[in-house]
DRENPA-605628 format. One record per residue: chain; x, y, z of N, C-alpha, C, CB in turn; residue in one letter; residue number from 1. Coordinates in steps of 0.1 Angstrom, whole numbers. Last residue first. Glycine has a CB too. Layout:
<atoms>
   c     n_u     n_v     n_w    ca_u    ca_v    ca_w     c_u     c_v     c_w    cb_u    cb_v    cb_w   r     k
   A       X       Y       Z       X       Y       Z       X       Y       Z       X       Y       Z   a   NUM
...
</atoms>
This chain:
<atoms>
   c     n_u     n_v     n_w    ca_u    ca_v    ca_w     c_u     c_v     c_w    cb_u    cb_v    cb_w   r     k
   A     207    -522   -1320     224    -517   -1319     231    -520   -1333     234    -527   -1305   x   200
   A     172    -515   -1325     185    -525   -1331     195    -517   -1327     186    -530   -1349   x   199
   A     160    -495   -1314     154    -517   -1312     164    -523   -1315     141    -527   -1326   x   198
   A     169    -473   -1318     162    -474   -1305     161    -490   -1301     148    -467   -1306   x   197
   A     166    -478   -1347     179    -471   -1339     174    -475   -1325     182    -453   -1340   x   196
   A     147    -475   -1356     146    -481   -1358     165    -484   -1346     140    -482   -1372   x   195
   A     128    -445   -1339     134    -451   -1344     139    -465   -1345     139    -445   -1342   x   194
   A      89    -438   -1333     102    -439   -1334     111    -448   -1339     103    -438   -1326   x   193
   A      75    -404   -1332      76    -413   -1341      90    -427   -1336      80    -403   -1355   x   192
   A      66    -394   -1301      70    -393   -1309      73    -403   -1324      78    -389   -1302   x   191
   A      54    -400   -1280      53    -384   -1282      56    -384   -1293      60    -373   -1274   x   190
   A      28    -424   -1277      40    -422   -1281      41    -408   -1282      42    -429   -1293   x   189
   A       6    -426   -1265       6    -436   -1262      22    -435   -1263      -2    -445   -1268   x   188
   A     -21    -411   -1277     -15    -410   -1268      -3    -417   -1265     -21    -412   -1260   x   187
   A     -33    -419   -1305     -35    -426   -1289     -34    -421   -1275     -26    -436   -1288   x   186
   A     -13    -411   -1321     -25    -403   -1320     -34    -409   -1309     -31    -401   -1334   x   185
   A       9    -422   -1316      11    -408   -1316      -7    -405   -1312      18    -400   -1334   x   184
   A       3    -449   -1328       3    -445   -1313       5    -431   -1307      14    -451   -1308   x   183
   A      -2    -437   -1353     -13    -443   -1348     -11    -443   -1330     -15    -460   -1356   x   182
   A      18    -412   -1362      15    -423   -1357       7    -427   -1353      20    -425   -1351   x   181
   A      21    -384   -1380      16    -387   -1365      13    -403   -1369       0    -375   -1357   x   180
   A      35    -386   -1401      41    -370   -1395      34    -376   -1382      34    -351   -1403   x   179
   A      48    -404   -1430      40    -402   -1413      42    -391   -1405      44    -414   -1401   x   178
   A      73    -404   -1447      58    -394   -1448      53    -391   -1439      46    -399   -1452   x   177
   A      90    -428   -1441      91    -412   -1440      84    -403   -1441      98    -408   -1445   x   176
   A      61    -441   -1420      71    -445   -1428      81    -426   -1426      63    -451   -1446   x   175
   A      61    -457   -1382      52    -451   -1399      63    -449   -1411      44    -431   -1396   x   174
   A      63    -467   -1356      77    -459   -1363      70    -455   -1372      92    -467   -1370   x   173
   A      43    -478   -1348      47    -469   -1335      61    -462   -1345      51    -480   -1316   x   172
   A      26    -490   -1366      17    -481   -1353      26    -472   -1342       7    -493   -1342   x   171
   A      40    -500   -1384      29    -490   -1389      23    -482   -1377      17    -498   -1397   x   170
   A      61    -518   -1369      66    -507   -1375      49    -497   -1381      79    -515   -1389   x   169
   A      36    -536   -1361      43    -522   -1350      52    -513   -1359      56    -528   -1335   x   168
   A      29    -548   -1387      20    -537   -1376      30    -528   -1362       8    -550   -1367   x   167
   A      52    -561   -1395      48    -547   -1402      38    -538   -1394      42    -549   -1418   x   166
   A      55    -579   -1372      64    -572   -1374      62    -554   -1382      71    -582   -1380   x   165
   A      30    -596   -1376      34    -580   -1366      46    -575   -1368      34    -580   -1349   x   164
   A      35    -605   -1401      23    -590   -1398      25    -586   -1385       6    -592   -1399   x   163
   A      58    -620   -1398      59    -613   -1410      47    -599   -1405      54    -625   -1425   x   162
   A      43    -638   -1379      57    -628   -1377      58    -618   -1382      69    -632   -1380   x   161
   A      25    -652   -1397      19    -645   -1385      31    -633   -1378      15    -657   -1374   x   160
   A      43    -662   -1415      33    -650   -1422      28    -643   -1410      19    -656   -1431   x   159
   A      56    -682   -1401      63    -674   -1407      52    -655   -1409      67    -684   -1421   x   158
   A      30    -698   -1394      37    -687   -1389      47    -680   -1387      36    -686   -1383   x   157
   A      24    -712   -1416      14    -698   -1415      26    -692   -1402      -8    -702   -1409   x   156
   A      47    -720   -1443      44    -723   -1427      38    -708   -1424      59    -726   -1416   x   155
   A      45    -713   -1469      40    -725   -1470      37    -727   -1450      52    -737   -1479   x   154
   A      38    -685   -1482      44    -692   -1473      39    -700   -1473      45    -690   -1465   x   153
   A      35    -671   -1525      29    -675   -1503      34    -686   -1498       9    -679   -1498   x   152
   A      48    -674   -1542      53    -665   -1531      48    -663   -1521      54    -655   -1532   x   151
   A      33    -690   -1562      46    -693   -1560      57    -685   -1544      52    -687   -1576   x   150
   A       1    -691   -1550       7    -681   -1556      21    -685   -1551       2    -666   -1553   x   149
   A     -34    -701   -1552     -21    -706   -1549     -10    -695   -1556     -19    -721   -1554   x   148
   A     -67    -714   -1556     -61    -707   -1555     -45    -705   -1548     -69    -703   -1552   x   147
   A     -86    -725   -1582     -79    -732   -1569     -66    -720   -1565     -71    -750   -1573   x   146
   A     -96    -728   -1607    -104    -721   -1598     -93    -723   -1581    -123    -728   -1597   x   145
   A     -81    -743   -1623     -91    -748   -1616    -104    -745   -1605     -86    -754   -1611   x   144
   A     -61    -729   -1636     -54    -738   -1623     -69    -743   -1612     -39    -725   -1612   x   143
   A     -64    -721   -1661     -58    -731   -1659     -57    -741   -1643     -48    -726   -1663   x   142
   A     -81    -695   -1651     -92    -711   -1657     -81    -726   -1657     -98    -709   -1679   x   141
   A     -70    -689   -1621     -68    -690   -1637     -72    -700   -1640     -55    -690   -1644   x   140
   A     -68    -662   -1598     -68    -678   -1599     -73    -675   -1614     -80    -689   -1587   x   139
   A     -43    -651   -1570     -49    -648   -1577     -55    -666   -1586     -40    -636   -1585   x   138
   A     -54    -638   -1534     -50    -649   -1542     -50    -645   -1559     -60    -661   -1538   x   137
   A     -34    -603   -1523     -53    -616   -1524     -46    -629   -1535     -74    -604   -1537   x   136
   A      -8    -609   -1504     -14    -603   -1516     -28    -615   -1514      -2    -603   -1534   x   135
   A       8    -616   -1485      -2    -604   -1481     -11    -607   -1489       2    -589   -1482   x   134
   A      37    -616   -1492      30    -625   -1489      14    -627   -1487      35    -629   -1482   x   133
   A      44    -586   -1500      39    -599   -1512      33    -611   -1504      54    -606   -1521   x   132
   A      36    -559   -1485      38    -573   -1478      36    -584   -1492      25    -577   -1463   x   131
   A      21    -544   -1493      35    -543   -1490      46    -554   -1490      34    -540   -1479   x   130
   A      -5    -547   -1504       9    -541   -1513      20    -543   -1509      10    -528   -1513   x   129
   A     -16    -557   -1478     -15    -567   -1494       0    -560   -1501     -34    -564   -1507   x   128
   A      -8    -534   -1462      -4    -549   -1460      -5    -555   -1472     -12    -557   -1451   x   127
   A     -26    -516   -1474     -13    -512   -1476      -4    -529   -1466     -12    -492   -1467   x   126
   A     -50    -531   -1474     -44    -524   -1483     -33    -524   -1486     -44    -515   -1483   x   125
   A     -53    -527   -1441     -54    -539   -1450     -49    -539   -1464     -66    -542   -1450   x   124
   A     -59    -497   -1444     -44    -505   -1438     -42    -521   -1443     -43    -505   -1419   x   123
   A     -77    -492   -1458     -71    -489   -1459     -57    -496   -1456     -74    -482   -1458   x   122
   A     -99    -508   -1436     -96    -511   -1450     -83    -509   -1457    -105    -504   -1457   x   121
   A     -97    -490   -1416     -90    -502   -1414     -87    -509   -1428    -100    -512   -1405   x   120
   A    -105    -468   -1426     -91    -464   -1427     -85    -478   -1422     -87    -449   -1416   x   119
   A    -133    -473   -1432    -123    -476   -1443    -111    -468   -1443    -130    -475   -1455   x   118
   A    -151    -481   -1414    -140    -491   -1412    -130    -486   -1426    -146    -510   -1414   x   117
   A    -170    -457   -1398    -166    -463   -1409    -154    -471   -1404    -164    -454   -1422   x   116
   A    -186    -436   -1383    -181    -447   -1381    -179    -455   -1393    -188    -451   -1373   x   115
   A    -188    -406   -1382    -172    -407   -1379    -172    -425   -1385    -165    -403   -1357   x   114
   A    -217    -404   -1381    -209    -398   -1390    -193    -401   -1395    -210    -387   -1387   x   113
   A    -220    -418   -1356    -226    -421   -1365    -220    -414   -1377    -238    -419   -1362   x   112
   A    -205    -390   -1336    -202    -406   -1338    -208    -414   -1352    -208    -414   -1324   x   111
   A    -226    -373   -1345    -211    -369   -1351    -202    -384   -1351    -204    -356   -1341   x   110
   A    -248    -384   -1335    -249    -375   -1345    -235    -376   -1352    -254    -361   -1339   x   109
   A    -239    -379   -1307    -246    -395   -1315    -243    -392   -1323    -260    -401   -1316   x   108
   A    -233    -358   -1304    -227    -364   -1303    -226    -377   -1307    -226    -361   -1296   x   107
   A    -261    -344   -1304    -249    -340   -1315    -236    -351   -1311    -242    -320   -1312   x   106
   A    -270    -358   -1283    -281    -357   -1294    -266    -358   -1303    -293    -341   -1294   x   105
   A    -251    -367   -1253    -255    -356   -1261    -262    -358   -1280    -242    -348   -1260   x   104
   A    -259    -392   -1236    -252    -393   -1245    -259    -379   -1252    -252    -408   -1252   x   103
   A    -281    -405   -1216    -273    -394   -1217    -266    -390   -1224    -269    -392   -1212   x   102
   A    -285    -429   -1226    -293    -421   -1225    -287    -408   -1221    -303    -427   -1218   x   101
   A    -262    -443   -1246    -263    -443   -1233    -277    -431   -1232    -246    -439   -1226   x   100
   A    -235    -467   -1264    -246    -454   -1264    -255    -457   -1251    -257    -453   -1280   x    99
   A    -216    -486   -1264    -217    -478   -1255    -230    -465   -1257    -203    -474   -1253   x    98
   A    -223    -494   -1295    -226    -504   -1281    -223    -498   -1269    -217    -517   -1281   x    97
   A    -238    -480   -1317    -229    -476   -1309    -235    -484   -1295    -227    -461   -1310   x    96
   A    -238    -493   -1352    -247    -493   -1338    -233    -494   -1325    -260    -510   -1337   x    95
   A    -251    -488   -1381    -241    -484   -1373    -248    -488   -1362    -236    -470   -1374   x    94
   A    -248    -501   -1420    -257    -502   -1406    -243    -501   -1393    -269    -523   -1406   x    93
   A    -248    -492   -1454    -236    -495   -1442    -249    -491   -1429    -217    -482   -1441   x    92
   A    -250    -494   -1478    -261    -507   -1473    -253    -504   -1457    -258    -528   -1483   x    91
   A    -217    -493   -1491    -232    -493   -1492    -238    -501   -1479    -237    -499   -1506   x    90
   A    -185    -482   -1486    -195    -489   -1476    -212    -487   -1482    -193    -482   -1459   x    89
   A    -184    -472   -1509    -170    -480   -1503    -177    -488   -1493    -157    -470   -1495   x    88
   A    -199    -451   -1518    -193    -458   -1525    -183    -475   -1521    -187    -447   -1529   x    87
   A    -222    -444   -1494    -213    -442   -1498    -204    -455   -1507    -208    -437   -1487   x    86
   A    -258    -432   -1483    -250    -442   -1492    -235    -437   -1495    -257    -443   -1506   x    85
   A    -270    -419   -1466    -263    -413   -1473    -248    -421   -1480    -261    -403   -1465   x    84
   A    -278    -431   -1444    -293    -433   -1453    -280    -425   -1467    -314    -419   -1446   x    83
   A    -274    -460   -1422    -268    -451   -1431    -275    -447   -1440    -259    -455   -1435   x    82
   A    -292    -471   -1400    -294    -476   -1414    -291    -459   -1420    -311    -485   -1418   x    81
   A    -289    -484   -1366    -291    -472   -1375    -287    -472   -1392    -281    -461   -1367   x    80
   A    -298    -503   -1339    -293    -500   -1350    -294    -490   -1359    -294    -507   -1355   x    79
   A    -293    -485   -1307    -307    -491   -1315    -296    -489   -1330    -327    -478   -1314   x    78
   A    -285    -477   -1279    -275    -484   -1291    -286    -490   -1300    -263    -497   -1285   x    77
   A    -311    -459   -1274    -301    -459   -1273    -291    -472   -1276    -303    -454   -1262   x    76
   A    -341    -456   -1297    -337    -456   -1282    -321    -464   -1283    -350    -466   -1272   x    75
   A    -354    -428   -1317    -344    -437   -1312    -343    -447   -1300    -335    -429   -1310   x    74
   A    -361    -399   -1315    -371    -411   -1311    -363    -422   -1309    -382    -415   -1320   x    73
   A    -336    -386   -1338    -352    -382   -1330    -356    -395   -1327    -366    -374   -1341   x    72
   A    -318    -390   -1359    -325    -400   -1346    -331    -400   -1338    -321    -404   -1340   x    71
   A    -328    -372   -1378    -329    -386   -1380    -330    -397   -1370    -321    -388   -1387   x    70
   A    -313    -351   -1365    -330    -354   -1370    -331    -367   -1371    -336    -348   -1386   x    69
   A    -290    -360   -1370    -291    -357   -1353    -309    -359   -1358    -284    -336   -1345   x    68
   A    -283    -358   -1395    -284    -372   -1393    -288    -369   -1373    -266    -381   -1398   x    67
   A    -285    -329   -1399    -296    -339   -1409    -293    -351   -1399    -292    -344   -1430   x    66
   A    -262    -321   -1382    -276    -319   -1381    -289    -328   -1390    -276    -304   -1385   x    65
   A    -246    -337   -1398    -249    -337   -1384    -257    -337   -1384    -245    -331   -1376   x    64
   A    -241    -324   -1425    -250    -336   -1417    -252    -341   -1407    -250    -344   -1419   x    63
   A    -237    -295   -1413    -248    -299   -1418    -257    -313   -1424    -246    -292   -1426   x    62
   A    -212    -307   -1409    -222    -296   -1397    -233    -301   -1403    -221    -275   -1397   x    61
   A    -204    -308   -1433    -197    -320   -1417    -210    -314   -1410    -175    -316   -1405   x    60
   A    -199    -289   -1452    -209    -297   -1450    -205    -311   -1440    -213    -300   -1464   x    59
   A    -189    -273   -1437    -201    -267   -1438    -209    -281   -1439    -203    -255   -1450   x    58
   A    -164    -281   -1438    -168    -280   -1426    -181    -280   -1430    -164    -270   -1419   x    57
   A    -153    -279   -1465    -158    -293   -1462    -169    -289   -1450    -145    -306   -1458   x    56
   A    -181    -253   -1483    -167    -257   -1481    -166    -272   -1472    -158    -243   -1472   x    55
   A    -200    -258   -1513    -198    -255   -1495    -185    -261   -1487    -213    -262   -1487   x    54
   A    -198    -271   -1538    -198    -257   -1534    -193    -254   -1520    -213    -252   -1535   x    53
   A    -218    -296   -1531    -205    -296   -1539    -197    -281   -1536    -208    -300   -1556   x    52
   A    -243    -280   -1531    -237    -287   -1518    -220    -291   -1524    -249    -303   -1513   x    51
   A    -248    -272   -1553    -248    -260   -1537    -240    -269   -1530    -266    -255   -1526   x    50
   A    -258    -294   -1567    -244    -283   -1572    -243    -276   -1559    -248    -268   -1587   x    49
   A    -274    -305   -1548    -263    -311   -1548    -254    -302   -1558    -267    -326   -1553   x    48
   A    -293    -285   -1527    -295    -292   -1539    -277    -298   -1542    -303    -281   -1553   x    47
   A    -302    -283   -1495    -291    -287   -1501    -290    -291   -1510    -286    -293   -1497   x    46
   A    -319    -302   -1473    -325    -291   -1478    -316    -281   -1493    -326    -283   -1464   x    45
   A    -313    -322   -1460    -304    -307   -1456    -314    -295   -1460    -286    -306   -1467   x    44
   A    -326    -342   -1472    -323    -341   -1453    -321    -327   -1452    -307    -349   -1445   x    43
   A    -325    -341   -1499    -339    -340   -1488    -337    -334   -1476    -345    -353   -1484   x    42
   A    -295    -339   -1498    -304    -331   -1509    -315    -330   -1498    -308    -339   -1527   x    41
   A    -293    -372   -1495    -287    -359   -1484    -294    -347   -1490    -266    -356   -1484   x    40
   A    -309    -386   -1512    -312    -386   -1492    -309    -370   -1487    -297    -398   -1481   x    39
   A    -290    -379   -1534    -307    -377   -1530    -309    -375   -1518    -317    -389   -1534   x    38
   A    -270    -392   -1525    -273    -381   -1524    -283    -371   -1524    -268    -380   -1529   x    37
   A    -279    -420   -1522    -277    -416   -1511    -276    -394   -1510    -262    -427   -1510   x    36
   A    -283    -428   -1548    -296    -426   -1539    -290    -419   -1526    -304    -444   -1535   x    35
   A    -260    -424   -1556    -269    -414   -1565    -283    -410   -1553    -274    -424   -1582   x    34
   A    -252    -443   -1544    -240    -433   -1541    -252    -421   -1548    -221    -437   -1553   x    33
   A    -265    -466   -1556    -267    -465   -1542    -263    -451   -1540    -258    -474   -1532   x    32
   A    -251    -466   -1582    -268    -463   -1581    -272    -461   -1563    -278    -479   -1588   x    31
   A    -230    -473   -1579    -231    -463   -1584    -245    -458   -1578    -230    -465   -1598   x    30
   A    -236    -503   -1568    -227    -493   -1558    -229    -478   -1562    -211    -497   -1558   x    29
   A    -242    -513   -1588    -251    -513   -1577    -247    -504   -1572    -254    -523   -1569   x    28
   A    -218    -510   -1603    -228    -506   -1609    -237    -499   -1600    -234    -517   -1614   x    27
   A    -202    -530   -1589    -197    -514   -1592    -210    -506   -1597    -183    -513   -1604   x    26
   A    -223    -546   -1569    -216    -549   -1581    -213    -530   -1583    -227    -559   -1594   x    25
   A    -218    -560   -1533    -227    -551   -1548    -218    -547   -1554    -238    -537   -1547   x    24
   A    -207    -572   -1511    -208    -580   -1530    -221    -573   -1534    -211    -602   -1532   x    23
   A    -204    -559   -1485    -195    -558   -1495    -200    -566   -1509    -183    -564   -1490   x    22
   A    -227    -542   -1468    -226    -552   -1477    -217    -552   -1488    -238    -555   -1481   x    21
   A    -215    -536   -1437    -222    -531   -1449    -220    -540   -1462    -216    -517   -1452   x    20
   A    -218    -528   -1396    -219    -535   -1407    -220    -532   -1424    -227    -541   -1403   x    19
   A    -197    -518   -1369    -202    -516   -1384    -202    -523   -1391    -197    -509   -1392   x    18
   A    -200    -509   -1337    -204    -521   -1341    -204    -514   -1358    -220    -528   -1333   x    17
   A    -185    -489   -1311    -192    -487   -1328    -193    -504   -1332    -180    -476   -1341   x    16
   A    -177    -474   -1284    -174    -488   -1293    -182    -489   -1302    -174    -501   -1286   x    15
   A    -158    -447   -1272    -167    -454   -1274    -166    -465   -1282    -176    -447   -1276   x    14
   A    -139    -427   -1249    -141    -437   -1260    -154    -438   -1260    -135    -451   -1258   x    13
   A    -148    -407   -1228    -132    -403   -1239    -133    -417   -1250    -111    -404   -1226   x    12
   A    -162    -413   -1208    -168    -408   -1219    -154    -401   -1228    -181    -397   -1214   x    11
   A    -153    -424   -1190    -149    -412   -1190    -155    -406   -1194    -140    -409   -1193   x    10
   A    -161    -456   -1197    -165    -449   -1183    -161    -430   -1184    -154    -458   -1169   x     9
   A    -138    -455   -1215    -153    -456   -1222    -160    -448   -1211    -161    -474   -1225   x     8
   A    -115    -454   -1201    -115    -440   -1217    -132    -442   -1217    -105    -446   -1238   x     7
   A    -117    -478   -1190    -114    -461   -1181    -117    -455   -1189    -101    -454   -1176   x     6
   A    -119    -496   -1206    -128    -498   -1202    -127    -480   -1193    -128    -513   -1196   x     5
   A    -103    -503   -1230    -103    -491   -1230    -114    -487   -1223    -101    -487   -1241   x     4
   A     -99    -532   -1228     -91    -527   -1231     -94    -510   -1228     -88    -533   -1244   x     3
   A    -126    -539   -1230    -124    -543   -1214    -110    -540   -1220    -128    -559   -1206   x     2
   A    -136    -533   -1255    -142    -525   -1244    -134    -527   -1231    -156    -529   -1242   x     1
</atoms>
């Protein structure tokens, strides 16, 4: 907040608190994803072949609107219990720490819709893959439950170098794919940039 304290005062940011219970079992997670559609079906009004059908926009709008109902009465950064279960985040609870009594209805509405962690997830992801030193542990009835891999660093801040180094190349060069940069999409960069530019 005290990084993007002008953007929040503008009303050009805001700050989202997300919680969701990661250890349900693939199973649990099924059965949530089933309950959650149910939800959406009720809210919208929306039987679920119709809704599969409707192009994406239609259905972005239309939970809005279901999830704008929903916070009828509310009072302002009050927790909020994701009722449209998703595979990746069950059980997921939102609470916007800049929400504000003035804060437009549809706007709560579309924040609450936007707040997930799983493009941070994602990048965490693409660190384990990348990065071998990265990787989750792995462990074998042989070795005791104890966890240890011939290719993790033995000095942590080798490893601490090793991730910014791959974090600025991800936020301000991307790869050959990246068409907009994380700083691109900040503001922050016009352009992607070169590796040419750091090193002679």
């Amino acid at each position: 907040m005290s990084a993007f304290a002008a953007w929040i005062q503008a009303g050009r940011a805001d700050v989202i608190v997300i919680q969701f219970d990661k250890h349900q079992t693939n199973d649990q997670r099924n059965m949530l994803v089933a309950e959650g559609k149910a939800a959406l079906e009720l809210a919208t009004g929306v039987s679920q072949p119709a809704w599969a059908a409707l192009p994406a926009q239609d259905q972005i709008d239309l939970t809005d609107v279901a999830v704008e109902g929903l916070l009828v009465g509310r009072l302002p950064g009050e927790p909020f219990a994701w009722p449209f279960h998703t595979k990746s985040e069950p059980h997921r609870r939102i609470r916007i720490i800049t929400d504000r009594i003035g804060m437009a209805p549809d706007r709560r509405a579309r924040l609450m819709r936007l707040a997930t962690l799983r493009s941070v997830d994602a990048y965490f992801h693409k660190v384990r893959s990348n990065v071998r030193f990265a990787a989750r542990p792995g462990r074998t009835p042989s070795s005791n439950d104890r966890a240890w891999d011939r290719h993790y660093l033995y000095n942590p801040e080798t490893m601490m170098k090793v991730i910014e180094i791959y974090r600025f190349a991800h936020n301000w060069m991307g790869s050959a794919t990246t068409k907009e940069t994380p700083a691109m999409k900040l503001g922050l960069a016009r352009g992607k940039m070169r590796a040419s530019e750091f090193f002679e």
